[in-house]
C-alpha positions as CSV (number, residue, x, y, z in Angstrom):
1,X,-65.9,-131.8,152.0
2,X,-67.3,-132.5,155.7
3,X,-71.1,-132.0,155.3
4,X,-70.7,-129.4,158.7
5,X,-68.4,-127.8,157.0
6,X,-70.5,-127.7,153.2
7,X,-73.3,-126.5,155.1
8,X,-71.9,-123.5,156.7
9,X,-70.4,-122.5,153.4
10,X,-73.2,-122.7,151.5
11,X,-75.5,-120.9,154.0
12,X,-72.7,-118.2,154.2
13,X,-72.6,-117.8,150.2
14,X,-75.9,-117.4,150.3
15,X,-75.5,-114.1,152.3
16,X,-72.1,-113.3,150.9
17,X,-71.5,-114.8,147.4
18,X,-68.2,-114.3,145.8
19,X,-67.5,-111.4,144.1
20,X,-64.5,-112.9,141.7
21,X,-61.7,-110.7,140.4
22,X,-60.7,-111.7,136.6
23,X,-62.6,-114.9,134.2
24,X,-61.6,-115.2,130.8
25,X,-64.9,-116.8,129.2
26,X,-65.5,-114.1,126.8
27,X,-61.8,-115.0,124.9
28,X,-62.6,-118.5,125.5
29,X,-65.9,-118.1,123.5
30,X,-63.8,-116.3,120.9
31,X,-61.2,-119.2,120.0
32,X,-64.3,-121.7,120.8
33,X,-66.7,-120.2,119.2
34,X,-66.2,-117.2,117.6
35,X,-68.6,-115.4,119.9
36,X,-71.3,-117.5,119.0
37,X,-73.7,-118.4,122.4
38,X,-75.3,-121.0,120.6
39,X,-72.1,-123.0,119.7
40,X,-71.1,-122.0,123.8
41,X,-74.4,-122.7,125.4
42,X,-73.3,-121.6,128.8
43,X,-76.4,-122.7,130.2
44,X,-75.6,-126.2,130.2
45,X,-72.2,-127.7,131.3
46,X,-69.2,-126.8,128.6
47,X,-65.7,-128.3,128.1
48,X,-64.7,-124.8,129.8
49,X,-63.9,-123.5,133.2
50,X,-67.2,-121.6,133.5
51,X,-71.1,-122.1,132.4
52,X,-73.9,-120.6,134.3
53,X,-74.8,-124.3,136.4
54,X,-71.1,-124.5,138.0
55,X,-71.2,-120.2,139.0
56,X,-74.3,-121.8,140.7
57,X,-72.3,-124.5,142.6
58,X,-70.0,-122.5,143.4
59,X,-72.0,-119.8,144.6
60,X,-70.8,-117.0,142.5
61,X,-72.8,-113.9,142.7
62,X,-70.3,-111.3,140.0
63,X,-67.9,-112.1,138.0
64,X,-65.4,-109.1,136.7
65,X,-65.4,-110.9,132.9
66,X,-62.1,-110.4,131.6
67,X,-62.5,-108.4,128.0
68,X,-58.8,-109.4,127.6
69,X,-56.9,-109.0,123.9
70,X,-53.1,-110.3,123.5
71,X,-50.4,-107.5,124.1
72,X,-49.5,-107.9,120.4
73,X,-50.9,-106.4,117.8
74,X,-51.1,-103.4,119.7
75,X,-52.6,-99.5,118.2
76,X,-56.1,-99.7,117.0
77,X,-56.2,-102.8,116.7
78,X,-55.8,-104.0,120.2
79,X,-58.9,-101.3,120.8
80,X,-61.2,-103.2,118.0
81,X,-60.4,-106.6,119.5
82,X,-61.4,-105.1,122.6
83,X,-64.5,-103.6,121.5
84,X,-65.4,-106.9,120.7
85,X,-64.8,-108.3,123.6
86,X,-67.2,-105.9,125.1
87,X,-69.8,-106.9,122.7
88,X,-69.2,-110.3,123.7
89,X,-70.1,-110.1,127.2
90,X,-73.0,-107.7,126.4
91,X,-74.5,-110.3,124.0
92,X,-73.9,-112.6,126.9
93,X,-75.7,-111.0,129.4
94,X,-78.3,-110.3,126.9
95,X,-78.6,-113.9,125.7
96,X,-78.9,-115.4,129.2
97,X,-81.2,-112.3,130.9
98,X,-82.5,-114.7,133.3
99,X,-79.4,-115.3,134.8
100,X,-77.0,-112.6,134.4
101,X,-77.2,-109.0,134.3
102,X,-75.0,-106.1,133.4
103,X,-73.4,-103.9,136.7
104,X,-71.5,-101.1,136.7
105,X,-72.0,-100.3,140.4
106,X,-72.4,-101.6,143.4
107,X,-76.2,-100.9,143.4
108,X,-76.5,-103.0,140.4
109,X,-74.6,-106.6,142.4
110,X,-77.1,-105.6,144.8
111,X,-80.1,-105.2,142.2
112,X,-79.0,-108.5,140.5
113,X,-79.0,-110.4,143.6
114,X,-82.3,-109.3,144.7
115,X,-83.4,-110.2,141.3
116,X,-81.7,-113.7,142.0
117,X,-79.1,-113.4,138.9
118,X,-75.5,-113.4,138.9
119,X,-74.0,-109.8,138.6
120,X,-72.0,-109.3,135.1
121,X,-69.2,-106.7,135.6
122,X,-66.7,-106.2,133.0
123,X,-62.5,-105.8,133.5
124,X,-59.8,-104.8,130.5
125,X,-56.6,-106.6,130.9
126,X,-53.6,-104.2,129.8
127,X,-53.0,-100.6,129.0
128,X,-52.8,-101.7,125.1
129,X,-56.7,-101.9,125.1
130,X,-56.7,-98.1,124.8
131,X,-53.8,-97.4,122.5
132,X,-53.1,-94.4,124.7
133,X,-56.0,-92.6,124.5
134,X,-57.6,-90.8,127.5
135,X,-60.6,-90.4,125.0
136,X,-60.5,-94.3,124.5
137,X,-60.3,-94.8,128.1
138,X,-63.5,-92.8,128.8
139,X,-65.4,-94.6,126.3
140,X,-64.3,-98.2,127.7
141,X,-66.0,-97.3,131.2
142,X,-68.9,-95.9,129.7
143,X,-69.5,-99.2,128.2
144,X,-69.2,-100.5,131.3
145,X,-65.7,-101.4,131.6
146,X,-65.0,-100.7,135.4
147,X,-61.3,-101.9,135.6
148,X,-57.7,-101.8,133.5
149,X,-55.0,-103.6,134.0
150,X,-52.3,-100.9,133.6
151,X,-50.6,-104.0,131.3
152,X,-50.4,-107.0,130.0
153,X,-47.6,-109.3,129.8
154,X,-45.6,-106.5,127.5
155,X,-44.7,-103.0,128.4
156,X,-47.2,-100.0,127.3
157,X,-45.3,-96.9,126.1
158,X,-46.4,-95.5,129.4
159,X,-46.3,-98.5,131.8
160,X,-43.7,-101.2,132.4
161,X,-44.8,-104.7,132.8
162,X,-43.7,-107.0,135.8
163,X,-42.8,-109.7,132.2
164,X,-40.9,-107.3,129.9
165,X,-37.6,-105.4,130.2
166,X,-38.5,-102.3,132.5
167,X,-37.9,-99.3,130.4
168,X,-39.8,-96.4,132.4
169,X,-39.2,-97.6,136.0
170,X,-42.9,-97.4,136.4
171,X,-45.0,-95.1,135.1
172,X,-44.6,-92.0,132.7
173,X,-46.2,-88.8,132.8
174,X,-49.0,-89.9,130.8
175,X,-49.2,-93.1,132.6
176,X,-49.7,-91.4,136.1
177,X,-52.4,-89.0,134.3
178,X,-54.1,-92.5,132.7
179,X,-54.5,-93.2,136.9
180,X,-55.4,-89.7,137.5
181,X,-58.2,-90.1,135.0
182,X,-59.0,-94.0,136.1
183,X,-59.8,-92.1,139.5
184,X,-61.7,-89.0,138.3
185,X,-64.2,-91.9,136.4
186,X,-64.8,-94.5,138.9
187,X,-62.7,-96.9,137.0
188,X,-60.4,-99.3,139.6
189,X,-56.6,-99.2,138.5
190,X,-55.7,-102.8,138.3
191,X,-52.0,-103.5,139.3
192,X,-52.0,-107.1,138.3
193,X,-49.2,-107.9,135.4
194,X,-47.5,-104.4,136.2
195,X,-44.1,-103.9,137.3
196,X,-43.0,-103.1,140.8
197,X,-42.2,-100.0,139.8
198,X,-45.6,-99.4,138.5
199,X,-47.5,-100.6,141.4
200,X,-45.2,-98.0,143.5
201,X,-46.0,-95.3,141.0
202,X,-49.4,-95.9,141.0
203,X,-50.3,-96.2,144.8
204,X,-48.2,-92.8,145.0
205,X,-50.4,-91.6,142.2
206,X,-54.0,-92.4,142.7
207,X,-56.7,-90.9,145.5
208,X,-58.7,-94.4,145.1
209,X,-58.2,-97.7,146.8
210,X,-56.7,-100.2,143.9
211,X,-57.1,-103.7,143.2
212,X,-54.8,-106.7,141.9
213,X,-57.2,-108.4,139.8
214,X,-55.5,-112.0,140.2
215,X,-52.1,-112.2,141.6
216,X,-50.8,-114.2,145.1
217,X,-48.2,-113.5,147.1
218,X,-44.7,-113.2,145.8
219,X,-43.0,-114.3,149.3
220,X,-44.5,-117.5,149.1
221,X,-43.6,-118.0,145.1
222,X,-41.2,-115.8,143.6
223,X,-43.0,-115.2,140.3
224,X,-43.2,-111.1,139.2
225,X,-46.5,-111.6,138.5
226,X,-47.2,-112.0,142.1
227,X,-47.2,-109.0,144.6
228,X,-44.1,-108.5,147.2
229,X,-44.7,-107.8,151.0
230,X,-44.4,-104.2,150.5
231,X,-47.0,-103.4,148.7
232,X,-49.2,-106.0,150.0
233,X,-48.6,-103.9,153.2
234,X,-49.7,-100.2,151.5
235,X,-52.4,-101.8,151.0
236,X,-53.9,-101.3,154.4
237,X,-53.2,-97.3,153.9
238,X,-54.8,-97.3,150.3
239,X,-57.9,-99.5,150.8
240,X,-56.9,-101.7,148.3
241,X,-57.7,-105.4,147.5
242,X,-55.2,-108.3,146.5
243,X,-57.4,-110.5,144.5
244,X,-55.6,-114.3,145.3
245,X,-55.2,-116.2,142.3
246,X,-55.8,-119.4,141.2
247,X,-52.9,-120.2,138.5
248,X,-50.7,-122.7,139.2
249,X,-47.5,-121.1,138.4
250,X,-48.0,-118.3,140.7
251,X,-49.0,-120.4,143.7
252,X,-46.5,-123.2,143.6
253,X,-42.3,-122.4,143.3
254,X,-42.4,-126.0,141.8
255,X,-44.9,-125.3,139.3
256,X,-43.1,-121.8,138.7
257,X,-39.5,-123.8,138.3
258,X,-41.3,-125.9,135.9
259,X,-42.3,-123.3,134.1
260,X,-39.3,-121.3,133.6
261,X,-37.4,-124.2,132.3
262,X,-40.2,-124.9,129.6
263,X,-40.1,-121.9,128.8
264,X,-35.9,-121.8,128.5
265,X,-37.0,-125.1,126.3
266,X,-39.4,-123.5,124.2
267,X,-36.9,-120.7,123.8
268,X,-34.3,-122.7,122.7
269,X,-36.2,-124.3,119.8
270,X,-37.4,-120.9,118.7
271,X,-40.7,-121.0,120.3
272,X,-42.3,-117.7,121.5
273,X,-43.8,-118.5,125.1
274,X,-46.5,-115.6,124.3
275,X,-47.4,-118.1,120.8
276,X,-50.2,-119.5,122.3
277,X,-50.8,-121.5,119.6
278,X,-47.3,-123.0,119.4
279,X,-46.1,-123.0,122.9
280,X,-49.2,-124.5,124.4
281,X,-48.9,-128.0,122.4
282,X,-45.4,-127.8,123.0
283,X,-45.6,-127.4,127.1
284,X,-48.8,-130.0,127.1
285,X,-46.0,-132.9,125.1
286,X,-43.3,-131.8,127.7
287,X,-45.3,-132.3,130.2
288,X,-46.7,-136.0,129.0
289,X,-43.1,-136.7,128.4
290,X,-41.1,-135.9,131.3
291,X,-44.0,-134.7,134.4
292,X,-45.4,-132.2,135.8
293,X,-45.6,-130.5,139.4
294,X,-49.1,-130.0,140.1
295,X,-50.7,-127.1,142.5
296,X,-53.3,-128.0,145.0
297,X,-56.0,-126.1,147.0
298,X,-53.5,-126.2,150.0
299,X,-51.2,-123.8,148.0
300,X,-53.8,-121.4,147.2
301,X,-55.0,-121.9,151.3
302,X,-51.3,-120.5,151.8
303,X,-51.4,-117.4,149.8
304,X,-54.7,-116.4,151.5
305,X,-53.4,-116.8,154.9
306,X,-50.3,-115.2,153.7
307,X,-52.3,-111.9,152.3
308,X,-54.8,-112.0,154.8
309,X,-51.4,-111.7,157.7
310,X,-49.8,-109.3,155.8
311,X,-52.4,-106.9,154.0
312,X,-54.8,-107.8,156.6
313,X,-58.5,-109.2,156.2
314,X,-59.7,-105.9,154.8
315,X,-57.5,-106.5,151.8
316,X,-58.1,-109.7,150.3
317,X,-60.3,-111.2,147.6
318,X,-60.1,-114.0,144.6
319,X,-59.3,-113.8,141.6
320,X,-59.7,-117.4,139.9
321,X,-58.3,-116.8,136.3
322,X,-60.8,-119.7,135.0
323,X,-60.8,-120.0,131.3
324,X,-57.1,-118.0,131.3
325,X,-55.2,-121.0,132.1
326,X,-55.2,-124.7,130.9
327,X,-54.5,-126.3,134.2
328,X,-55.8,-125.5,138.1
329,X,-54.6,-126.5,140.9
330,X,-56.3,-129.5,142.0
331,X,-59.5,-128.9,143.9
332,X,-60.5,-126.0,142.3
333,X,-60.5,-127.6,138.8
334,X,-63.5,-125.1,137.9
335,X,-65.8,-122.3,139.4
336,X,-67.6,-125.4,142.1
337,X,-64.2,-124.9,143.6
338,X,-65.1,-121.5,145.7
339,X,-66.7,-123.7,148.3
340,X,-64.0,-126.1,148.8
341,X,-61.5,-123.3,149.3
342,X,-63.5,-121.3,152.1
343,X,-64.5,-124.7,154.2
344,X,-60.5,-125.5,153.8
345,X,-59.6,-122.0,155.2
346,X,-62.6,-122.1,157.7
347,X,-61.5,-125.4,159.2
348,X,-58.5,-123.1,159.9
349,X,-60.0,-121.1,162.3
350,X,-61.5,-118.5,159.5
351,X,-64.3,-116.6,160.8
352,X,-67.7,-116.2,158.7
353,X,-66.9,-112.6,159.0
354,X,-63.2,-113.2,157.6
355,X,-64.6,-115.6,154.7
356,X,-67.2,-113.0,153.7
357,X,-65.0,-110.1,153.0
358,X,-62.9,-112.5,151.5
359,X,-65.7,-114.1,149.0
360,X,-66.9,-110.8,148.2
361,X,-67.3,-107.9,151.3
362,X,-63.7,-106.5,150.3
363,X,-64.3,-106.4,146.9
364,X,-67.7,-104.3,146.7
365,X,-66.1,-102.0,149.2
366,X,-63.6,-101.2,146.7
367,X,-66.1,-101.1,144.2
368,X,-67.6,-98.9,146.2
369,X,-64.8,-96.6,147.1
370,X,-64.1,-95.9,143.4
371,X,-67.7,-94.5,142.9
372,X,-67.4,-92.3,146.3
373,X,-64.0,-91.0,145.0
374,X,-65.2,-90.5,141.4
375,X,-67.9,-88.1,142.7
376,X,-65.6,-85.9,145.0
377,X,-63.3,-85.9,142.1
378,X,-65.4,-85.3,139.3
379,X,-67.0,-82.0,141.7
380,X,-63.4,-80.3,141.0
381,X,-62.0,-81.5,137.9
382,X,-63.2,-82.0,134.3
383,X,-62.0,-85.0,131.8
384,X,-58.3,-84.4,131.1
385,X,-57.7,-83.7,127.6
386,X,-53.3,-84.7,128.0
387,X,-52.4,-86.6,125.4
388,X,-49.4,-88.9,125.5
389,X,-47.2,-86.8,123.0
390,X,-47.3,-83.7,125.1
391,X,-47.0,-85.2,128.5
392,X,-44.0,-87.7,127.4
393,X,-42.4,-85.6,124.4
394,X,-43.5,-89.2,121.8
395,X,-43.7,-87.9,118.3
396,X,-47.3,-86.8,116.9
């Protein structure tokens, strides 16, 4: 990176430090280390994505930590595996005081930055985390939780997925009062993983801005995990924030193509693409076999400019993904990598204005928004009491 160009960044992240969408540390520490800090002493440099010297490079001032469980099992015991995940980051944040602290609002980024630590916000990743519980739901945010991913990777008896067989169309009755209730709390409705369908549901749905936690642009690579034109453009009338991702596959069509064929591979030797623990050796021998397409900053460069022209500079943020994927696109390898990608998009022609709201400005608004619609909300209506079994006729 041109020293001009370093310099400007770094003085701007100073001002404006990145406010990222989605890190999965706190499931890295769990197949690491069984959620022990003192085997994962983020405080000096790991084998992961993330430790607290690199969020320092690359001037990261809150990170939405991912309390993430798979989509299978689901019931209660995707809500234990959860709750630990919660602990996790709490122990975390408790562990390294000196450098991170707990938020649940915007006045707490702003109290941790004045206090020079790195804001600690927390994000569940599918509707399975609350086993379709509005009661569930409730007690998530009040531990601090301030986002859900409508799904994961598999449908949710009220939710279809963007990478399942659509069953609902978008939400059910009980899905669009889970987004009633999201609203009422203060809790932003993540639309990253979720169907079309879904994200059309929900925008008609909620009275808050939403947010895609980490997802690109689906007309520059065709993946469903990625967000189509359409909706990037209600964005503008919701307030919302697109999140750009980091993950190769949804950056590059050739990384995607490889992908999908692995996956037909995989497939076709009985291999379940969501068995981590089979599918992941298998992929890394494929790839030291035959090759691999590899994703570079310059196709994460593109999906920014692409948001940023379509949902417009009010509407974009990041959303790295570090610790949720083996590989990165090369350049942003870790979290030192912010830098790099706002001195490439400032050399063309980004403003310090545009690269602020897009390091963080967008995303507290939102943030922000959330708690301002929570209170007007929560002035006329109490916590709904629906349950699923009424609202979509499922069996008691």
């Amino acid at each position: 990176m041109p020293q001009d160009s370093l310099g400007r960044i770094r003085a701007l992240l100073a001002e404006h430090p990145v406010v990222d969408g989605h890190n999965d540390l706190a499931w890295e520490a769990r197949e690491r280390a069984g959620y022990d800090w003192e085997r994962l002493d983020i405080s000096r440099r790991q084998a992961t994505h993330t430790d607290l010297p690199r969020l320092r490079e690359g001037g990261v001032g809150a990170q939405f930590w991912s309390v993430f469980v798979p989509a299978r099992p689901t019931g209660i015991a995707a809500l234990t595996a959860t709750l630990e995940q919660v602990d996790a980051v709490h122990s975390m944040t408790t562990r390294y005081a000196d450098d991170l602290a707990l938020a649940t609002s915007v006045a707490d980024i702003h109290r941790a930055w004045a206090q020079g630590r790195i804001a600690s916000l927390m994000g569940a990743e599918g509707g399975h985390s609350i086993d379709s519980s509005l009661g569930a739901l409730r007690m998530l945010f009040a531990l601090g939780v301030r986002y859900l991913t409508l799904t994961h990777n598999d449908n949710v008896p009220w939710a279809d997925s963007a990478t399942d067989e659509p069953v609902l169309g978008g939400l059910s009755p009980f899905g669009r009062e889970v987004v009633r209730e999201m609203n009422r709390l203060g809790m932003l409705v993540d639309l990253s993983h979720v169907s079309a369908g879904t994200m059309g549901d929900a925008l008609d749905v909620t009275e808050a801005p939403v947010m895609f936690s980490h997802s690109s642009a689906r007309a520059l690579c065709d993946h469903p995990r990625n967000v189509p034109d359409d909706v990037l453009e209600r964005l503008r009338h919701n307030g919302g924030l697109c999140m750009v991702t980091f993950v190769p596959r949804f950056v590059s069509p050739e990384v995607c193509a490889w992908d999908l064929e692995a996956s037909e591979a995989a497939a076709a030797e009985g291999i379940d693409a969501d068995d981590s623990t089979a599918f992941a050796p298998f992929v890394e021998e494929r790839r030291h076999a035959m090759g691999a397409p590899v994703a570079t900053l310059d196709d994460v460069v593109a999906h920014c400019e692409h948001v940023r022209e379509v949902a417009g500079i009010d509407h974009i943020g990041l959303g790295g993904d570090y610790d949720g994927v083996d590989v990165l696109p090369q350049g942003l390898e870790d979290v030192t990598g912010y830098p790099r990608l706002l001195a490439a998009l400032a050399d063309r022609g980004w403003s310090d204005r545009d690269l602020a709201a897009l390091a963080g400005g967008n995303a507290l608004r939102v943030l922000g928004a959330a708690e301002d619609c929570s209170r007007e909300i929560s002035a006329r209506r109490g916590p709904s009491l629906a349950r699923i079994e009424h609202l979509d006729g499922q069996p008691d």
